[in-house]
PDB file of N, H, CA, C and O in Angstrom:
ATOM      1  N   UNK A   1     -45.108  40.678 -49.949  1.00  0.00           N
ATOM      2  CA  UNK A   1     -45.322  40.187 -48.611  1.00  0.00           C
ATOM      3  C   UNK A   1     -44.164  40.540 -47.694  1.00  0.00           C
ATOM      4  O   UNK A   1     -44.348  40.779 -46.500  1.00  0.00           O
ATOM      5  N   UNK A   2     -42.721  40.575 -48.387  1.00  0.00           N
ATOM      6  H   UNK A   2     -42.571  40.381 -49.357  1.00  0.00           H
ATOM      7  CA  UNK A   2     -41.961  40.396 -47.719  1.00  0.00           C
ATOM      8  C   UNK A   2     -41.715  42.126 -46.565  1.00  0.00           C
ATOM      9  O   UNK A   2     -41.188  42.469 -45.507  1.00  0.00           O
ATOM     10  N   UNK A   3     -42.445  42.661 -47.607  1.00  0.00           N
ATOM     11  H   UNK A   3     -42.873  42.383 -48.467  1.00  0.00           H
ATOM     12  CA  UNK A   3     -42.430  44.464 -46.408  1.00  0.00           C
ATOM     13  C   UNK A   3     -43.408  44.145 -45.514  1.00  0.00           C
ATOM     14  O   UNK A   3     -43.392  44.747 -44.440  1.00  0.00           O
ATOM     15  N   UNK A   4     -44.598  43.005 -45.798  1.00  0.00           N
ATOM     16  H   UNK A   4     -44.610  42.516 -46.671  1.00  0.00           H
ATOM     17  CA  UNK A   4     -45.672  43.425 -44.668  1.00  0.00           C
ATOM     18  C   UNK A   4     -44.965  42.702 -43.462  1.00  0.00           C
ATOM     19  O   UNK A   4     -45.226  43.089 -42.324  1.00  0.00           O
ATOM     20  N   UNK A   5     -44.285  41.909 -43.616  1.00  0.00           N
ATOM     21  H   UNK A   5     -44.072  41.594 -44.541  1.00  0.00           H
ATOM     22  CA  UNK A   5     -44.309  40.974 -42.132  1.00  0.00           C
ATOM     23  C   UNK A   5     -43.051  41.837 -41.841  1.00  0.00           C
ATOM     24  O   UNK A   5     -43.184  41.750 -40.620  1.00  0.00           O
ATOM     25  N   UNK A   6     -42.039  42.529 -41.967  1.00  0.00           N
ATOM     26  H   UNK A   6     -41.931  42.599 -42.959  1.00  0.00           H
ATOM     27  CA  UNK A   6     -41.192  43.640 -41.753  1.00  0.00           C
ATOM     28  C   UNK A   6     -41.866  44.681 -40.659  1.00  0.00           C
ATOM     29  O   UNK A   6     -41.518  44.947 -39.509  1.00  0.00           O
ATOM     30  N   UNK A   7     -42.998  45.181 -41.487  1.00  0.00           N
ATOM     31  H   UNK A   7     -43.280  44.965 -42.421  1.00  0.00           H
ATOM     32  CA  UNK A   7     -44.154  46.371 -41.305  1.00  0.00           C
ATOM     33  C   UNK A   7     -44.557  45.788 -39.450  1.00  0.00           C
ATOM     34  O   UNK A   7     -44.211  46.411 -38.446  1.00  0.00           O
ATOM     35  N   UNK A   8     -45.504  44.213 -39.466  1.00  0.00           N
ATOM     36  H   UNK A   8     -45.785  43.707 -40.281  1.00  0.00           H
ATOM     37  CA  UNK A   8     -46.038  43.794 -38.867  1.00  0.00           C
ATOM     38  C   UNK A   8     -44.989  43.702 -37.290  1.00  0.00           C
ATOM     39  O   UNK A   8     -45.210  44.063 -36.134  1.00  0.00           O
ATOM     40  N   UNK A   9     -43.823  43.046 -37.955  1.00  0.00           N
ATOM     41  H   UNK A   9     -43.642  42.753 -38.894  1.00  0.00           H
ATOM     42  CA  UNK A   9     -43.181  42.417 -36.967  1.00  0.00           C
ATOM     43  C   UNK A   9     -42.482  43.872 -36.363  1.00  0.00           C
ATOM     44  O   UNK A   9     -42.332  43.666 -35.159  1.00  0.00           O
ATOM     45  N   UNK A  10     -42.017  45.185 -36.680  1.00  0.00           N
ATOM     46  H   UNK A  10     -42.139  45.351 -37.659  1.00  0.00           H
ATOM     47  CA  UNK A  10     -41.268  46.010 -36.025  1.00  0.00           C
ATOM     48  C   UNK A  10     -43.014  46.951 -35.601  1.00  0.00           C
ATOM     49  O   UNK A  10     -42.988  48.180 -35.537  1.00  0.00           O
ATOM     50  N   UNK A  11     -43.747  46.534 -35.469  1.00  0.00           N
ATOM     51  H   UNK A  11     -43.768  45.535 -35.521  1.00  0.00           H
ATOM     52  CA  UNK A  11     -45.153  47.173 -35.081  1.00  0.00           C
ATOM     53  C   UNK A  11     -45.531  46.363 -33.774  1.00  0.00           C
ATOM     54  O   UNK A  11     -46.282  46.766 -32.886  1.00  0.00           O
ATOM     55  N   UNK A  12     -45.048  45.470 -33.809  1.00  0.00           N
ATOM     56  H   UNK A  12     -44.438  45.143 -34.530  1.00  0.00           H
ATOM     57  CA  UNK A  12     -45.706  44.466 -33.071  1.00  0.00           C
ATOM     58  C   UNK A  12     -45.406  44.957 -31.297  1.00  0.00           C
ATOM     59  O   UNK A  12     -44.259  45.390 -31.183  1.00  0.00           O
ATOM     60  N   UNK A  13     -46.053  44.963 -30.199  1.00  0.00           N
ATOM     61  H   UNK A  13     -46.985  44.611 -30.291  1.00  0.00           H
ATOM     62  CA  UNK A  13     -46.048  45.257 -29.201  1.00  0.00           C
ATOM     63  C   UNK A  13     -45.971  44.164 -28.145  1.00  0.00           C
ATOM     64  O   UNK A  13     -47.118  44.102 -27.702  1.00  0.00           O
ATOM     65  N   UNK A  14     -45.229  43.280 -27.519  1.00  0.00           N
ATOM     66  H   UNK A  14     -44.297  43.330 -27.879  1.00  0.00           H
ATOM     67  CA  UNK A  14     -43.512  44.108 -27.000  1.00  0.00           C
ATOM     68  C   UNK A  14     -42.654  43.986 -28.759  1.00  0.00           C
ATOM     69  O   UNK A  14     -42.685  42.933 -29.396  1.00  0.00           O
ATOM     70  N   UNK A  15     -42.007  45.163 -29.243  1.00  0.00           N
ATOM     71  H   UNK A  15     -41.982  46.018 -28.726  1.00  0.00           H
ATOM     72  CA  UNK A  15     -41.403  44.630 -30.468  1.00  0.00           C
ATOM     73  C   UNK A  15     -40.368  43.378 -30.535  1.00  0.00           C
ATOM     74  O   UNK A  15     -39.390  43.136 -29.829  1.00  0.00           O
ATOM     75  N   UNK A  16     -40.909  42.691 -31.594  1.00  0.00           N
ATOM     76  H   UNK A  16     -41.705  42.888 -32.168  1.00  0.00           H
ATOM     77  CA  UNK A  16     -39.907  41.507 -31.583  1.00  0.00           C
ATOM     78  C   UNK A  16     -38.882  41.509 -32.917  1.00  0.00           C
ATOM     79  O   UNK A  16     -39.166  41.810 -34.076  1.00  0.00           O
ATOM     80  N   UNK A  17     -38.092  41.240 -32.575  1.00  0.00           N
ATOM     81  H   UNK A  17     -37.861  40.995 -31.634  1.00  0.00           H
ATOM     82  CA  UNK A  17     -37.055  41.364 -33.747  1.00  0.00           C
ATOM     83  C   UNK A  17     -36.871  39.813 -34.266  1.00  0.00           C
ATOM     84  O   UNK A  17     -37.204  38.736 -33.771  1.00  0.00           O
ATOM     85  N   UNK A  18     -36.181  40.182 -35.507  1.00  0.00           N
ATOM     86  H   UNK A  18     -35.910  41.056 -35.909  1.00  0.00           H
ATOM     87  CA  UNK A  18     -35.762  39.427 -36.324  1.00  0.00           C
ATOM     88  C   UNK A  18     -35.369  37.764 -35.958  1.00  0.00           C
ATOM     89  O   UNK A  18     -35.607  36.646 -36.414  1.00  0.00           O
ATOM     90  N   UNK A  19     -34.641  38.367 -34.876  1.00  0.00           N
ATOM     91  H   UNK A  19     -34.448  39.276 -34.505  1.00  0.00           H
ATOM     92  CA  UNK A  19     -34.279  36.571 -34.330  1.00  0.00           C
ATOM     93  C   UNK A  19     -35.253  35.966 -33.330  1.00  0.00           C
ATOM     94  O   UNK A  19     -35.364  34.740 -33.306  1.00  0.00           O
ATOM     95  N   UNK A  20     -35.992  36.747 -32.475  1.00  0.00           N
ATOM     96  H   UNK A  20     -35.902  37.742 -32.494  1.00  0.00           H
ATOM     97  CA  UNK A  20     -36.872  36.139 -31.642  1.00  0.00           C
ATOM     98  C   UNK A  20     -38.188  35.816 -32.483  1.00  0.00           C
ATOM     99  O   UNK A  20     -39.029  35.004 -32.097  1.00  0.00           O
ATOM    100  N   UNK A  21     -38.278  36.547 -33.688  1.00  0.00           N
ATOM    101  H   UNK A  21     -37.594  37.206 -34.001  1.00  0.00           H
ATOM    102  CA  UNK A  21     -39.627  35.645 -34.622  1.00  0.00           C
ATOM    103  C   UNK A  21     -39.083  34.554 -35.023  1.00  0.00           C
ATOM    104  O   UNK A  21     -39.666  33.475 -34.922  1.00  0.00           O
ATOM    105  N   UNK A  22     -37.564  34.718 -35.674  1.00  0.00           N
ATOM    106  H   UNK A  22     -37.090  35.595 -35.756  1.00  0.00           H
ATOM    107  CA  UNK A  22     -36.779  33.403 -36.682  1.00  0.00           C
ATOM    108  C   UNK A  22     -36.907  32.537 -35.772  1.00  0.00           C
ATOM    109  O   UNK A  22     -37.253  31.455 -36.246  1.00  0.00           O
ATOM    110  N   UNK A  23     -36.694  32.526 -33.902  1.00  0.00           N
ATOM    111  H   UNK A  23     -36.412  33.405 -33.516  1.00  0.00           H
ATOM    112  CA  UNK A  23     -36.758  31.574 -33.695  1.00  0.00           C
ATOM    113  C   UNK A  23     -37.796  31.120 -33.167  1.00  0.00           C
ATOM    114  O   UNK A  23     -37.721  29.892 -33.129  1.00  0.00           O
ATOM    115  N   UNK A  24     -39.049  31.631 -32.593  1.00  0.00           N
ATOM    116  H   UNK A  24     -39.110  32.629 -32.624  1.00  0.00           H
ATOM    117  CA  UNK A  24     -40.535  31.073 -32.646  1.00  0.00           C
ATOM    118  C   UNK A  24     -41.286  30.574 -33.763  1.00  0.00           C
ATOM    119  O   UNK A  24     -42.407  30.078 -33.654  1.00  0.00           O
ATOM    120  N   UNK A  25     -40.540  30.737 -35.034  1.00  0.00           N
ATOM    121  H   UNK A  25     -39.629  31.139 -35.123  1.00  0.00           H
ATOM    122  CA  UNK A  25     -40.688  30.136 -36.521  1.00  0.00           C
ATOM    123  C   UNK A  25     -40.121  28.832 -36.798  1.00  0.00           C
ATOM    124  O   UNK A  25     -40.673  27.998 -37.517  1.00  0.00           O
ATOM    125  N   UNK A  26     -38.980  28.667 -36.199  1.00  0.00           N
ATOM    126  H   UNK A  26     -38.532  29.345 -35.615  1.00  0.00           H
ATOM    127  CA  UNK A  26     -37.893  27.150 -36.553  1.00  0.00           C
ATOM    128  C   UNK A  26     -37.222  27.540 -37.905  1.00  0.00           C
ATOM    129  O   UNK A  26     -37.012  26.671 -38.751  1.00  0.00           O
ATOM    130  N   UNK A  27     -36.769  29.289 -38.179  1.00  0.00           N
ATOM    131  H   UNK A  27     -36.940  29.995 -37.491  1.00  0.00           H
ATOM    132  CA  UNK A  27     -36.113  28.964 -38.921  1.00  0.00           C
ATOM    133  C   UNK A  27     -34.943  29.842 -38.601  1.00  0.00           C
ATOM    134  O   UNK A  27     -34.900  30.146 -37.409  1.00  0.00           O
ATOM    135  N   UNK A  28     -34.004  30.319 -39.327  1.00  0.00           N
ATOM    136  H   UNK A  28     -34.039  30.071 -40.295  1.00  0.00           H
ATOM    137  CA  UNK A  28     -33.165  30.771 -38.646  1.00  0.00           C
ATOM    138  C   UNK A  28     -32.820  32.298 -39.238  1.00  0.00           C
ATOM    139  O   UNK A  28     -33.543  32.876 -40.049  1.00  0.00           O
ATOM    140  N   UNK A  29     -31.984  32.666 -38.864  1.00  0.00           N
ATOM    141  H   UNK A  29     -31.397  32.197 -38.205  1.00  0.00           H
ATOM    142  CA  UNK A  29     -32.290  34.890 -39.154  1.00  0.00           C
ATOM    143  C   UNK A  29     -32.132  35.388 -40.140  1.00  0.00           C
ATOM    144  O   UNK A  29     -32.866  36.301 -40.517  1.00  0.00           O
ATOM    145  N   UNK A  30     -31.009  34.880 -40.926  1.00  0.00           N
ATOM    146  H   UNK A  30     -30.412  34.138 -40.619  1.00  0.00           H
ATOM    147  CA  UNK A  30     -30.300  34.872 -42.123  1.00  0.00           C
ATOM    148  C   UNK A  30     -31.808  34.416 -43.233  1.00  0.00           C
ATOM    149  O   UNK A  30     -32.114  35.095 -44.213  1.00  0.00           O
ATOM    150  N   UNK A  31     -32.272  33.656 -42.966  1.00  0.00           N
ATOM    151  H   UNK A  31     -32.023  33.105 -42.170  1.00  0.00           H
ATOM    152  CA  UNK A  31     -33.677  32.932 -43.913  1.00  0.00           C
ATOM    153  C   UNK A  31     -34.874  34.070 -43.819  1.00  0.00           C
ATOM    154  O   UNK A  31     -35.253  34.557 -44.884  1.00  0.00           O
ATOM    155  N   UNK A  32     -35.503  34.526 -42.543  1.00  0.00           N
ATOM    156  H   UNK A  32     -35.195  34.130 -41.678  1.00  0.00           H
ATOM    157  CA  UNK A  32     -35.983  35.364 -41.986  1.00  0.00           C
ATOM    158  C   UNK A  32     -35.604  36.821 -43.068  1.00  0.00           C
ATOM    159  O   UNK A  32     -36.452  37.401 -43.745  1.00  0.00           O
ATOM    160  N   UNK A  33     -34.305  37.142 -43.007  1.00  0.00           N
ATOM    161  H   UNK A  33     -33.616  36.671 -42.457  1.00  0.00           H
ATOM    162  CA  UNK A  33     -33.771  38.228 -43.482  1.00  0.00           C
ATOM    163  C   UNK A  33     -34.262  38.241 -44.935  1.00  0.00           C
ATOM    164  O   UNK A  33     -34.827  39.182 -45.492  1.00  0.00           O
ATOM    165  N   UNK A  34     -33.928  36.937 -45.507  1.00  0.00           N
ATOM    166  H   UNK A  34     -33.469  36.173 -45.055  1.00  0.00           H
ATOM    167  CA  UNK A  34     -34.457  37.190 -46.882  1.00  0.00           C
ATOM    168  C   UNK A  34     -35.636  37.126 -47.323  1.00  0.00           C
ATOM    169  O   UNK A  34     -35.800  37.009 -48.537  1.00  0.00           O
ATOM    170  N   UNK A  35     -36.659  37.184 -46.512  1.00  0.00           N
ATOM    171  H   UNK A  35     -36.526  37.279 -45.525  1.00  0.00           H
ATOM    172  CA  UNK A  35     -37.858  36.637 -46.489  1.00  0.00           C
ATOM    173  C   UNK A  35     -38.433  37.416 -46.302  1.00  0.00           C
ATOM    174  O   UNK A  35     -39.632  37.313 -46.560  1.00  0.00           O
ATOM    175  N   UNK A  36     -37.806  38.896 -45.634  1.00  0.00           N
ATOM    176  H   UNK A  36     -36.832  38.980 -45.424  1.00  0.00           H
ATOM    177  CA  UNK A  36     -38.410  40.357 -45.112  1.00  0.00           C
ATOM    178  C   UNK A  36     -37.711  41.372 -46.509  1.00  0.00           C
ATOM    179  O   UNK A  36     -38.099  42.496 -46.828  1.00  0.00           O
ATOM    180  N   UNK A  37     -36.549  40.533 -47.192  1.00  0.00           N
ATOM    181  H   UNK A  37     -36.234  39.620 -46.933  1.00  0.00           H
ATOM    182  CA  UNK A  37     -35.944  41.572 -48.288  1.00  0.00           C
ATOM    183  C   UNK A  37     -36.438  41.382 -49.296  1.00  0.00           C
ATOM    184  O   UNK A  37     -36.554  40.342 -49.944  1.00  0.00           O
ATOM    185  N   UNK A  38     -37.025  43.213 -49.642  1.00  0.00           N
ATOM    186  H   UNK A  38     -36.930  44.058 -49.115  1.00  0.00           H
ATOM    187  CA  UNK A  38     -38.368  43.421 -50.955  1.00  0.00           C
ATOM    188  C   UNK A  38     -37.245  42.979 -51.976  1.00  0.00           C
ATOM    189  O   UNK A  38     -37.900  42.465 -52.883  1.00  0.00           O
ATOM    190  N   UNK A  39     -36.327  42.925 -52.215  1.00  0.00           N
ATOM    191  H   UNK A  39     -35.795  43.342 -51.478  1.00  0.00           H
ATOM    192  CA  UNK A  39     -35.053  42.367 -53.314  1.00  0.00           C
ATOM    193  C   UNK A  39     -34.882  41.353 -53.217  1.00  0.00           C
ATOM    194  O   UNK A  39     -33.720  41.315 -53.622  1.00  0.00           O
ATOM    195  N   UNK A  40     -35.161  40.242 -52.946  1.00  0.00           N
ATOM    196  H   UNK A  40     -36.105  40.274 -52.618  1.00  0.00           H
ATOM    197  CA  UNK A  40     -35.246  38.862 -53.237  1.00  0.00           C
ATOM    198  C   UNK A  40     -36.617  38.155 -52.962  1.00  0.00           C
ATOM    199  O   UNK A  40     -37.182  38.455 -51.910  1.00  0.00           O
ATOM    200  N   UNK A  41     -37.240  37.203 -53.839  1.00  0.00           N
ATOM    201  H   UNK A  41     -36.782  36.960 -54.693  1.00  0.00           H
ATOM    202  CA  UNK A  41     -38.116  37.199 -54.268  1.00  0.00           C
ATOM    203  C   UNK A  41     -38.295  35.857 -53.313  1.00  0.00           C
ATOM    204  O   UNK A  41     -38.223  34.748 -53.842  1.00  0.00           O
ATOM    205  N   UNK A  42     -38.505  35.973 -52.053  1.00  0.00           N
ATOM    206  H   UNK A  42     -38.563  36.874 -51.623  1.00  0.00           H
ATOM    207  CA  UNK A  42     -38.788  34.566 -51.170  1.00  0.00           C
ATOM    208  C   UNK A  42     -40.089  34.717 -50.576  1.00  0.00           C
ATOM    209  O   UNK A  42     -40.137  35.510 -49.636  1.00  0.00           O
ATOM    210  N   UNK A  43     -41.106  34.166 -50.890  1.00  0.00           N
ATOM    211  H   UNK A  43     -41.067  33.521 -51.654  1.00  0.00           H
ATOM    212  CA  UNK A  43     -41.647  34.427 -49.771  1.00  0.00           C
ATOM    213  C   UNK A  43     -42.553  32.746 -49.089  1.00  0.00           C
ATOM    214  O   UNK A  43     -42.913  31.725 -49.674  1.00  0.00           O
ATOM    215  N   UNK A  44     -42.626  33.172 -47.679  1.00  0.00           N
ATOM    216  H   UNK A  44     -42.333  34.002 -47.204  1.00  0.00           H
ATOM    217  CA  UNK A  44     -43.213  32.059 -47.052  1.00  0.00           C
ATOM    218  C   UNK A  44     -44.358  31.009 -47.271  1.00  0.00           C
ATOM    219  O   UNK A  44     -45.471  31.447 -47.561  1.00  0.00           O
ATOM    220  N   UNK A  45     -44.166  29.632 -47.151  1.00  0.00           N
ATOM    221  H   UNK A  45     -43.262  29.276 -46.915  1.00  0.00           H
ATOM    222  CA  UNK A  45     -45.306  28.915 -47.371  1.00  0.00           C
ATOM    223  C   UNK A  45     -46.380  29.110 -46.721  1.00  0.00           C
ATOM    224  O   UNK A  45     -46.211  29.988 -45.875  1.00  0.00           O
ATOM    225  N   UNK A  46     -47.714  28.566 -46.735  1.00  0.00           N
ATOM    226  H   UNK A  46     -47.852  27.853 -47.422  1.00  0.00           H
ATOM    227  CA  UNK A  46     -48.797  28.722 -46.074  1.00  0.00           C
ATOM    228  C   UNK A  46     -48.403  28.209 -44.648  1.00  0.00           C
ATOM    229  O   UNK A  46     -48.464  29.118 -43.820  1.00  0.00           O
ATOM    230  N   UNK A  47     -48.179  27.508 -44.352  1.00  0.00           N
ATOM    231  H   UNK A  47     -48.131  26.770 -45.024  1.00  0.00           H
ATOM    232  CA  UNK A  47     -47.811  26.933 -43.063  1.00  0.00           C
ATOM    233  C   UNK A  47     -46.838  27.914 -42.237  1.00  0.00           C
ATOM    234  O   UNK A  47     -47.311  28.302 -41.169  1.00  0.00           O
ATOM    235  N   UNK A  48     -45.755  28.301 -42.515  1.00  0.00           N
ATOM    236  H   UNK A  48     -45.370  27.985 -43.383  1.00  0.00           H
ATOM    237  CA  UNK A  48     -44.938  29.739 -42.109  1.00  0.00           C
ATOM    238  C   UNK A  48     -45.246  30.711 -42.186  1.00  0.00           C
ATOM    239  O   UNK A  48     -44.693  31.596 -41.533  1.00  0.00           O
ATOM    240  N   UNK A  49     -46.648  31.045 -43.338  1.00  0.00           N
ATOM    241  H   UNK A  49     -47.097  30.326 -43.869  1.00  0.00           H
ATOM    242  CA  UNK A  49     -47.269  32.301 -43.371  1.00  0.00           C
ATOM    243  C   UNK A  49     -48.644  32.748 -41.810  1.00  0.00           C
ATOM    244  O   UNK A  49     -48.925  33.825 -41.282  1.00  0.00           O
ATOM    245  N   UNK A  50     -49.166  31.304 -41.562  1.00  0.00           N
ATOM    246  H   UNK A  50     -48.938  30.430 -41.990  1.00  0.00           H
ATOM    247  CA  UNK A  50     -49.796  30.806 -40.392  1.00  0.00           C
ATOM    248  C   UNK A  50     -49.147  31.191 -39.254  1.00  0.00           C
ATOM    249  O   UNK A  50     -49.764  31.844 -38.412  1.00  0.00           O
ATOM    250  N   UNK A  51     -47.775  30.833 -39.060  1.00  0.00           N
ATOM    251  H   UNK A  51     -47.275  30.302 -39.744  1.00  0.00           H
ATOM    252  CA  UNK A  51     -47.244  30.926 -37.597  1.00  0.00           C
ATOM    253  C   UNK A  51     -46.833  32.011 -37.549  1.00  0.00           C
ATOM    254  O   UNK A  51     -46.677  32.439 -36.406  1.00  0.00           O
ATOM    255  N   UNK A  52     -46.461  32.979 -38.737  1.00  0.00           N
ATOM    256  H   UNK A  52     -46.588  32.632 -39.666  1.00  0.00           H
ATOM    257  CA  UNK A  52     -46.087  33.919 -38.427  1.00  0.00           C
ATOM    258  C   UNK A  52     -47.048  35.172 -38.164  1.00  0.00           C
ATOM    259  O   UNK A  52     -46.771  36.220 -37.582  1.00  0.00           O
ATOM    260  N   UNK A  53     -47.982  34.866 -38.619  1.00  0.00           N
ATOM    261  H   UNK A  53     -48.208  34.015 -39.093  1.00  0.00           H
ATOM    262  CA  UNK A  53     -49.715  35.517 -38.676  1.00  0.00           C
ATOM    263  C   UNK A  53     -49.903  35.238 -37.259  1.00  0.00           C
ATOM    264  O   UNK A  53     -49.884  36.262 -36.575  1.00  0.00           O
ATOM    265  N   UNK A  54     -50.071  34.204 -36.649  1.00  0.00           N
ATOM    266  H   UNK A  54     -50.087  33.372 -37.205  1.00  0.00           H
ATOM    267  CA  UNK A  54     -50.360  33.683 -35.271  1.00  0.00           C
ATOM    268  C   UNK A  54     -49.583  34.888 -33.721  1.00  0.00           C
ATOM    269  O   UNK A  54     -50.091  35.576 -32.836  1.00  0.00           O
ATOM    270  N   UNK A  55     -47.580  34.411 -34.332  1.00  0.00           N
ATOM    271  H   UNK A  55     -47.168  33.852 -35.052  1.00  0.00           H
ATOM    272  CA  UNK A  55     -47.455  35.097 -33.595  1.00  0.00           C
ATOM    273  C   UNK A  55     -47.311  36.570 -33.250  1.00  0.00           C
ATOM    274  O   UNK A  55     -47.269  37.023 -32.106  1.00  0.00           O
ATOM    275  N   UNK A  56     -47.209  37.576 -34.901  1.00  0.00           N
ATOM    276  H   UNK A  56     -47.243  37.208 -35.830  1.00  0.00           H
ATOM    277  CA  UNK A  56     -47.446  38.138 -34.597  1.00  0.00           C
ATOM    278  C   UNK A  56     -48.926  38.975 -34.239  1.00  0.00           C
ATOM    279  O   UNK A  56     -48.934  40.201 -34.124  1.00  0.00           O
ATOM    280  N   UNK A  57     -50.007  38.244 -34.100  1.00  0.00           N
ATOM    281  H   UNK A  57     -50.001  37.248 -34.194  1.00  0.00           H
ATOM    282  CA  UNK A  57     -51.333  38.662 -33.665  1.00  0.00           C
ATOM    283  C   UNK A  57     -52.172  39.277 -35.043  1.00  0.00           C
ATOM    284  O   UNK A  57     -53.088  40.079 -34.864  1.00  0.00           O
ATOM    285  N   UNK A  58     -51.825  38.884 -36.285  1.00  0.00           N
ATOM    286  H   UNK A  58     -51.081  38.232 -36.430  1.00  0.00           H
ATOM    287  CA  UNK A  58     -52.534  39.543 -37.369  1.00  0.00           C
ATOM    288  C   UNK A  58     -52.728  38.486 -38.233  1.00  0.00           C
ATOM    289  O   UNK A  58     -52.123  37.414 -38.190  1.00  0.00           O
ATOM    290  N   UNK A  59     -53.796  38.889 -39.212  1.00  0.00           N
ATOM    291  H   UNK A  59     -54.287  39.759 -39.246  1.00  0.00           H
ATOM    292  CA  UNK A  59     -54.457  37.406 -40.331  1.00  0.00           C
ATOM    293  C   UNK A  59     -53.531  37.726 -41.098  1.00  0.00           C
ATOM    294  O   UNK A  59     -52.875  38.752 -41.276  1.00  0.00           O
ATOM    295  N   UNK A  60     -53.561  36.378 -41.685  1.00  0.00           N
ATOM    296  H   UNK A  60     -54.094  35.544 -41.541  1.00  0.00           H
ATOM    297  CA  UNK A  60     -52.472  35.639 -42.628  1.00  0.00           C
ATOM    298  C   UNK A  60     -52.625  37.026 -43.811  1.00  0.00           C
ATOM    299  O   UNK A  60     -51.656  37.550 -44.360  1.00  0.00           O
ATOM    300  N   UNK A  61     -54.221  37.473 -44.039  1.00  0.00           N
ATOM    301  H   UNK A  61     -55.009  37.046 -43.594  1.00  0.00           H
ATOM    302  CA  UNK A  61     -53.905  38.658 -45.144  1.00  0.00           C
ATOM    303  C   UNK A  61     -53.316  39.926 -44.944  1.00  0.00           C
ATOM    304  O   UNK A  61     -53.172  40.735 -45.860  1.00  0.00           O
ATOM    305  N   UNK A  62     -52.802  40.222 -43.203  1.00  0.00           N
ATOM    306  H   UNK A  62     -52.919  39.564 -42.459  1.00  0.00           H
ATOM    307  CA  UNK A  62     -52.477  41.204 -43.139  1.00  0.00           C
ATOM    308  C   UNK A  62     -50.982  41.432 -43.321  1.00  0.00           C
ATOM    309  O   UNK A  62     -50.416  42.470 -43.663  1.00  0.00           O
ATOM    310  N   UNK A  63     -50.418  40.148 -42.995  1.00  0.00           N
ATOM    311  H   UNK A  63     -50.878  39.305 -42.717  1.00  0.00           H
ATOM    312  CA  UNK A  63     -48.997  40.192 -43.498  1.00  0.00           C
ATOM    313  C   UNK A  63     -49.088  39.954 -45.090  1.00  0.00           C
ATOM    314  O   UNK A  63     -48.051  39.972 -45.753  1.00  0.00           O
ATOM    315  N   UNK A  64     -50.021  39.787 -45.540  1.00  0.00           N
ATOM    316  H   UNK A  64     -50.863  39.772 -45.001  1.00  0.00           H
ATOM    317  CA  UNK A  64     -50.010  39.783 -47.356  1.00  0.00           C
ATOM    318  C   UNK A  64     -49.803  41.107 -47.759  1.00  0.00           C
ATOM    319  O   UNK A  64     -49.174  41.301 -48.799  1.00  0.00           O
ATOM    320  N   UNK A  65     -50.379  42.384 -46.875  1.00  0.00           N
ATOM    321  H   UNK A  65     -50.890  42.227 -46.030  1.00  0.00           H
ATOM    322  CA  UNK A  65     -49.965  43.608 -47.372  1.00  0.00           C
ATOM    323  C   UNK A  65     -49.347  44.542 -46.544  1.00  0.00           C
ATOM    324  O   UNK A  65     -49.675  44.375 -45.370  1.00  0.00           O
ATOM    325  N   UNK A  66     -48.548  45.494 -46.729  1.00  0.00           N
ATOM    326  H   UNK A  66     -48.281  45.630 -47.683  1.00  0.00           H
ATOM    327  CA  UNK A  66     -48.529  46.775 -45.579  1.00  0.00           C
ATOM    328  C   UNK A  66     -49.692  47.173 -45.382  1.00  0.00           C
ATOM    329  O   UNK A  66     -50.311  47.117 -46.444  1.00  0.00           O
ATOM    330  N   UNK A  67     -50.549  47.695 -44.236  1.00  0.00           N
ATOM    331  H   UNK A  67     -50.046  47.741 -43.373  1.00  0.00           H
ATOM    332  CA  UNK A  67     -51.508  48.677 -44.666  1.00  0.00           C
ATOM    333  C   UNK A  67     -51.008  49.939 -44.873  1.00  0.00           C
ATOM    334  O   UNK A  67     -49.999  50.376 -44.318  1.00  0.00           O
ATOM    335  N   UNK A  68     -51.922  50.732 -45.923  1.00  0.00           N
ATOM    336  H   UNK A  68     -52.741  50.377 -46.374  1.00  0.00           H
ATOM    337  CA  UNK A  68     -51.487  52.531 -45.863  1.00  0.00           C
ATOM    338  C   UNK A  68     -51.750  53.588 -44.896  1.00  0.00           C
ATOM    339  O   UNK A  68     -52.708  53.810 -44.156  1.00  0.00           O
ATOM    340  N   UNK A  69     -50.801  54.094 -45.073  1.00  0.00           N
ATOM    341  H   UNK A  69     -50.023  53.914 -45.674  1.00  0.00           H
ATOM    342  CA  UNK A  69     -50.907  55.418 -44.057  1.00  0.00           C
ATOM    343  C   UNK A  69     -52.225  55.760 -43.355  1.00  0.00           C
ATOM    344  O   UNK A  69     -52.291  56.187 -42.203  1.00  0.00           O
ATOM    345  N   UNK A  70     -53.295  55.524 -44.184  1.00  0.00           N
ATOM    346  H   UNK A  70     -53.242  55.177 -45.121  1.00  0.00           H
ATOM    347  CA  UNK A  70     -54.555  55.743 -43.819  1.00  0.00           C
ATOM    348  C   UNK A  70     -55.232  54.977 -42.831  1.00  0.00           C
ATOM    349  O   UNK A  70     -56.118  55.343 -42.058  1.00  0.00           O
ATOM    350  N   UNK A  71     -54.606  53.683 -42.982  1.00  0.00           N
ATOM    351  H   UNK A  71     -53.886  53.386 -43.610  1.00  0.00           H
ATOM    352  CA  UNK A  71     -55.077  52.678 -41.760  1.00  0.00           C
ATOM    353  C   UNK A  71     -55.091  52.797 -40.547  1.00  0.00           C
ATOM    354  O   UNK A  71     -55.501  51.876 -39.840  1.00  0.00           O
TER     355      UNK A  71
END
């Protein structure tokens, strides 16, 4: 998960970075950071997986995956 919302969020149109999602999330960048790093094994609850689906404009399953090249 943690590449799709990476994928999602530097896709996203106006792009939003790291701290302006951490902070439309309530959490903070450093948390965010590890939460986007495929090397540590964090990933978001349903409820954070929601808001972050919300704001960046895609279903909760699309931050479940990257899509491929083909998409």
């Amino acid at each position: 998960m943690s590449n799709a919302i990476k994928y999602w969020r530097e896709h996203h149109r106006p792009f939003i970075s790291q701290k302006e999602l951490a902070e439309k999330i309530n959490i903070d960048r450093p948390t965010l950071s590890k939460i986007e790093n495929p090397d540590i094994p964090i990933d978001p609850d349903e409820v954070l997986a929601e808001k972050i689906a919300r704001i960046l404009g895609v279903l909760v399953t699309d931050i479940l995956r990257r899509p491929s090249e083909n998409e």
